[in-house]
N, C-alpha and C positions, 0 to 999 in steps of 0.2 A: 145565488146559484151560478156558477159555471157555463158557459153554452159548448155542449158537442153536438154535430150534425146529428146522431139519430144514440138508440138505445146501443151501447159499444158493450164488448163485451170483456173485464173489467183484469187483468190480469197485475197480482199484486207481486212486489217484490220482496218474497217471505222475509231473505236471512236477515237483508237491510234493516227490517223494520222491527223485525226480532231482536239483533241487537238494540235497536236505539232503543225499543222498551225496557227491555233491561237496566239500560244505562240510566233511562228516565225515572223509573221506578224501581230502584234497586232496595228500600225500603219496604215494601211490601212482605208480608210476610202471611200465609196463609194458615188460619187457626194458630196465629202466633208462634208458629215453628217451620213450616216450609215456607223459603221462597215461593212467590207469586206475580212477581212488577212485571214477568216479560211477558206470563199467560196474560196479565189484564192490559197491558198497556196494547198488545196484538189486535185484543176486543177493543178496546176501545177505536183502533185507528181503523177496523173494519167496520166499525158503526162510523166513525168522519167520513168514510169514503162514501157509504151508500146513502147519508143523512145529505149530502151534497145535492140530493138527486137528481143523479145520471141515469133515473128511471131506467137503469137497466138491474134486468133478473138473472143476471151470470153470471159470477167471479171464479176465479182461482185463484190461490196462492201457493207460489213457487219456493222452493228452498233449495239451499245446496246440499250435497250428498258430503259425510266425511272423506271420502277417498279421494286421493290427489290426482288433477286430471292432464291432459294433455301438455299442456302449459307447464305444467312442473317438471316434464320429460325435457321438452327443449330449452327450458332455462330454469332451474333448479333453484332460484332467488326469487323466482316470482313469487308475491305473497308473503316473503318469509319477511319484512317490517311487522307482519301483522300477528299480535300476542293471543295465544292459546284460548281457545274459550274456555271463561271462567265456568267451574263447578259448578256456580251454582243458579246458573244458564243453562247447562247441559240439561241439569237436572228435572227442568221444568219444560223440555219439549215434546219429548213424552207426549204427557198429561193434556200437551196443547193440542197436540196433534188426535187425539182420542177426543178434544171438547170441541176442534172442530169439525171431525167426524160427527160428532152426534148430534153439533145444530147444522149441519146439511150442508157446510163449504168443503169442497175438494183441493186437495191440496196436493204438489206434485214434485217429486225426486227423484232423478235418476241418476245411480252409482257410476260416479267420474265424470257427471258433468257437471258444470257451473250453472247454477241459476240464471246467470246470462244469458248462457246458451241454450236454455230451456224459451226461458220467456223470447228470444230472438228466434229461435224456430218454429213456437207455437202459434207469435204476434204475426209469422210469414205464411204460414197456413193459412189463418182463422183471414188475413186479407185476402187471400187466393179464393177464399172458399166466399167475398163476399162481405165480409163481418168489417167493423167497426170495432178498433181497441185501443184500449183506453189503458198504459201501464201507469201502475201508480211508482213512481221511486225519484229518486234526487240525483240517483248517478248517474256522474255525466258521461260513463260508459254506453248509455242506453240511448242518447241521441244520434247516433249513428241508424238506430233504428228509423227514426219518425219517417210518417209518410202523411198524406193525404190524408187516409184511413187507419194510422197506425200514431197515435198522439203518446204525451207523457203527461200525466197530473206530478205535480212537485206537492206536497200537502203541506207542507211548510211554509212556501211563497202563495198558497191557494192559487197556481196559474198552471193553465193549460201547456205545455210547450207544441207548437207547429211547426213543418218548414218554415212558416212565412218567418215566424219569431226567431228561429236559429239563422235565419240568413240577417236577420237584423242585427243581431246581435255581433256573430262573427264574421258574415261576409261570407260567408261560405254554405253549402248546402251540406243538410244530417248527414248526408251518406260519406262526406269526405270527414268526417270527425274524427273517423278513423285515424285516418293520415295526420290528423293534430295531434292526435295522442302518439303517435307512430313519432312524428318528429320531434314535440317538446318532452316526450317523455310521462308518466303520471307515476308520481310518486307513495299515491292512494294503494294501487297495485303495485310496486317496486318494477313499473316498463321502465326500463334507462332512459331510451330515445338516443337524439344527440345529443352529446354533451355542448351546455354553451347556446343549443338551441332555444329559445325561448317561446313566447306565445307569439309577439307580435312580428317575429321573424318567419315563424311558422304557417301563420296564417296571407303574411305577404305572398310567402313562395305558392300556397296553395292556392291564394286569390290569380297565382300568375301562372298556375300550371294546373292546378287541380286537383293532382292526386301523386304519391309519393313517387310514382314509377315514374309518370312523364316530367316531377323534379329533376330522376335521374336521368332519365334521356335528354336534359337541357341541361346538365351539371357544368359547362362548359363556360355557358351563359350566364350564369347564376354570380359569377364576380365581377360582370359588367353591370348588374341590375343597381336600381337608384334605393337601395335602402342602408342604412348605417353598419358597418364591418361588412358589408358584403363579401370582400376578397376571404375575409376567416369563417364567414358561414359554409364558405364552398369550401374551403379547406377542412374541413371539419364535415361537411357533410361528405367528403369522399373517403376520410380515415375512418369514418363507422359507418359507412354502406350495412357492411352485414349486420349490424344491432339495430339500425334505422327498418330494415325489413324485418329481422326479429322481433321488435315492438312491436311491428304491423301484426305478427301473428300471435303475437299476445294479445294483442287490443282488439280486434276484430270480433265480433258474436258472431257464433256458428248458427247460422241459418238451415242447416240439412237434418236436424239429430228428428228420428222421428217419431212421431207423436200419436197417440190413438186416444185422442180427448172426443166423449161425444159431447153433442146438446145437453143429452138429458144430464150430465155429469155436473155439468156446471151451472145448470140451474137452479135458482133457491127455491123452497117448496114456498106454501103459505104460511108455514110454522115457524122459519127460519126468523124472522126479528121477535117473535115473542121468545124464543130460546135463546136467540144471542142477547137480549135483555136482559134475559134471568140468568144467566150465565156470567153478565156483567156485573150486576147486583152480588152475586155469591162471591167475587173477588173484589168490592170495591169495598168494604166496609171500615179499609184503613185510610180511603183515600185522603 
């Protein structure tokens, strides 16, 4: 078992894990004619999650909405590496979205926004208001989040991620994550970044400045600094100023989008793991 300070309240990263079910179990086939992998493989990682237990009685899971948001007004490329959702994915969410209605998880979309900026404005609430949360996902979009009270499970490395571990790791604290993705770019989302910029250039400059604006306000300095090419980092960090801030506004989760989730919405009833059981059971008979 995991240790979190108290019962957190559990927000999942839908589309993420909806695709990897898919992908996991594209096999699947229901009553031997409709796909099934992404409805079971969803049950299934929502049983790992609470089988952990995080003796907590609250979840949600977030999805993104089909309509292109923000992000795709000011850079028209964002996203676009990434391939059309297959048919026959579409076609099973639906179905999902009805069978997790009916064993009692809430599940939440809103048209043109990101599931990012869903779970980043919901995770900045529910700590305003007090709460403990706990996001379940792998991207590293979502480290910019963590706080104290605002964690990430990884369910694939079974590890909790905290400040303490992101400053171990990078040297830097979750909230400047931003500014890495801002400067080296992520290729995951199609953010350019700098060209040329890499990680451990990235994370020098931010270990020495912190965040991408007071890079710029010391750009001067930045070709006296003691790390390797310096003079072509700074030259290059002055020919994409405007895309190095672009990134930022790609990369950054919107913390403001607002939300009207109560208690009782995201609490399981007492019914809920005998339903998602038998729920599991109905789809697993190819497993």
């Amino acid at each position: 078992m995991l240790y979190v300070k108290k019962k957190p309240i559990i927000i999942v990263d839908g589309s993420l894990y909806l695709y990897r079910s898919y992908f996991t179990f594209q096999n699947f086939n229901h009553n031997q004619e409709n796909p099934s992998g992404a409805i079971y493989g969803m049950l299934k990682t929502i049983q790992n999650i609470l089988k952990k237990n995080y003796r907590s009685q609250k979840i949600i899971i977030i999805f993104d909405s089909s309509k292109k948001t923000f992000r795709n007004t000011i850079f028209k490329e964002y996203k676009s590496n990434r391939s059309t959702m297959p048919n026959k994915l579409y076609i099973q969410i639906q179905p999902l979205l009805k069978i997790l209605e009916e064993i009692g998880i809430k599940t939440l979309s809103i048209l043109g926004i990101e599931a990012d900026d869903i779970i980043g404005s919901l995770s900045c609430k529910l700590e305003r208001e007090g709460e403990q949360v706990l996001i379940v996902s792998h991207d590293k979009d979502m480290i910019q989040l963590v706080t104290d009270n605002i964690n990430i499970l990884n369910l694939s490395k079974n590890s909790i991620i905290t400040p303490d571990k992101i400053k171990e790791k990078y040297g830097i604290y979750p909230q400047e994550f931003v500014d890495l993705l801002a400067l080296m770019g992520d290729a995951s989302d199609n953010i350019p970044g700098v060209p040329k910029i890499g990680i451990k250039t990235a994370l020098f400059l931010l270990k020495k400045f912190s965040n991408i604006q007071n890079v710029y306000n010391n750009i001067e300095k930045i070709q006296f600094l003691s790390f390797r090419n310096s003079k072509n980092a700074a030259i290059q960090l002055k020919n994409y100023k405007k895309i190095a801030f672009l990134s930022y506004q790609l990369a950054k989760i919107k913390l403001d989008i607002p939300i009207n989730i109560t208690s009782e919405e995201i609490t399981l009833k007492k019914t809920f793991f005998k339903k998602l059981s038998n729920s599991i059971k109905l789809y697993s008979f190819n497993e």
